[in-house]
C-alpha positions in Angstrom: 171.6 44.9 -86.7 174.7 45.3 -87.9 176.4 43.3 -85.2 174.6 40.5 -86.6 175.6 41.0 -90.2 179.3 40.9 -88.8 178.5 38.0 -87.0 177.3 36.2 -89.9 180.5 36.7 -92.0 182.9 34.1 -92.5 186.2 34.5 -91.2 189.4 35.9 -92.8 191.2 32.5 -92.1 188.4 30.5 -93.9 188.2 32.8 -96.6 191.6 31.8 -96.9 191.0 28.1 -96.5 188.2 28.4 -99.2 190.7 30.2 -101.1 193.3 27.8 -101.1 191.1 24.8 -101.5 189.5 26.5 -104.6 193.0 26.9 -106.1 194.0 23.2 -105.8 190.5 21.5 -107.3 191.5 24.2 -110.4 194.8 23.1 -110.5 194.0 19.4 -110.6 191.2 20.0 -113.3 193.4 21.7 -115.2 196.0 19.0 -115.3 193.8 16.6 -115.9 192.3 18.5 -119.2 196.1 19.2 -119.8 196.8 15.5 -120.0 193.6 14.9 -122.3 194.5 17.4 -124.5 198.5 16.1 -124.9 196.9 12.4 -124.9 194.5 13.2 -127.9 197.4 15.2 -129.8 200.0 12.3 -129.5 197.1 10.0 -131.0 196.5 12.1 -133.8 200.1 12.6 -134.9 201.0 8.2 -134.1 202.5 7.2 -137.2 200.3 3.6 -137.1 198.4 2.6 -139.8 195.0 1.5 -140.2 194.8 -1.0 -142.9 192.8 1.3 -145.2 195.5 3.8 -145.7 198.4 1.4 -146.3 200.4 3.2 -149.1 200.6 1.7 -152.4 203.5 2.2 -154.8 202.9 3.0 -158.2 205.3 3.7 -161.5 208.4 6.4 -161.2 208.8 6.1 -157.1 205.2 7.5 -156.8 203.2 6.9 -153.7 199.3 6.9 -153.9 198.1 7.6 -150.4 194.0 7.6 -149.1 193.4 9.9 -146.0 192.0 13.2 -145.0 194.0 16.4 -145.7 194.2 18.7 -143.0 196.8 21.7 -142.1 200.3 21.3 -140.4 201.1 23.2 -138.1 203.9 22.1 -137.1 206.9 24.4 -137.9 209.6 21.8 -137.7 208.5 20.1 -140.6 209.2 21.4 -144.0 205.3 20.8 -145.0 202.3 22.5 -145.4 199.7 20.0 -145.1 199.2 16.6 -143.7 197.2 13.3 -144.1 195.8 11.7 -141.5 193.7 8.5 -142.1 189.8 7.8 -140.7 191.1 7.4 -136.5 192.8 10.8 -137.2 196.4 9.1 -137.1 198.9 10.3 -139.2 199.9 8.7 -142.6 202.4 11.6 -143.9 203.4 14.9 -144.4 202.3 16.9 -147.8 204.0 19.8 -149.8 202.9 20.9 -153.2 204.0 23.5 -155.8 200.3 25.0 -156.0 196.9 25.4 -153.9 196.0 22.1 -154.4 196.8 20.8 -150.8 194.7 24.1 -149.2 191.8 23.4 -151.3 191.6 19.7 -150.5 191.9 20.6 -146.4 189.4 18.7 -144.8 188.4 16.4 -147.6 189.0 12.4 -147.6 191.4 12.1 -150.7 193.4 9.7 -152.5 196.8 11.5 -152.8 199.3 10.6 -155.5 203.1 12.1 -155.5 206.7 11.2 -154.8 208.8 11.2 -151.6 211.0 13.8 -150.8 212.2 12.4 -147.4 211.4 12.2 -143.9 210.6 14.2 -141.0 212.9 13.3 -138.0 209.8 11.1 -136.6 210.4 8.7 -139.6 207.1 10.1 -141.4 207.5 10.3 -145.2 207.2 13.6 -146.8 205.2 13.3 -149.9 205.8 16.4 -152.5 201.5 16.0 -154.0 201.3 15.8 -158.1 197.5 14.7 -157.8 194.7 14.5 -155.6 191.4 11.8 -156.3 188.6 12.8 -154.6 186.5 9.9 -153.0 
């Protein structure tokens, strides 16, 4: 009996073929989710905007911006918060001097503040004095 259990068995060379075959389709999978991922991410920070969230000037070099608030994580960039508008692309970076940016994350807002400059994509950083709910 147990020469037929060791007949039965698969060889060591095709475990390694198996192996090796299992390896590759994982590899390609995971580049392929890799590419999704870094796809989806360059959409969401593309500085295009829909006509929606076009910035409009107001009085004393103030912007007034409409978007949805959400947290930057992006250490490179001297802001704590950015606004991205309703296809998730990026309008500009946010600072404030209070909470007012982390307790508007996730909310569609109209922002209203001045620009304090730009990140080295050419995205205005807006320092927030207000934020309008819709």
């Amino acid at each position: 009996m147990s020469k037929e259990l060791a007949n039965n068995q698969p060889s060591p060379v095709r475990l390694i073929i198996y192996s090796i075959i299992f390896l590759i389709i994982a590899v390609i999978v995971g580049m392929v989710f890799a590419r999704m991922i870094a796809i989806s991410q360059s959409n969401a920070t593309n500085n295009n905007k829909s006509a929606e969230f076009i910035p409009v000037k107001i009085d004393n070099g103030q912007r007034e911006l409409k978007g949805k608030i959400l947290p930057n994580f992006d250490t490179t960039i001297q802001a704590t918060h950015k606004l991205l508008d309703k296809d998730l692309k990026l309008i500009a970076y946010l600072t404030a001097n209070n909470d007012i940016l982390k307790v508007s994350e996730g909310f569609s807002v109209t922002v209203i503040g001045k620009v304090e400059g730009k990140s080295k994509d050419n995205v205005e950083i807006i320092r927030v004095e207000k934020i309008k709910l819709k």
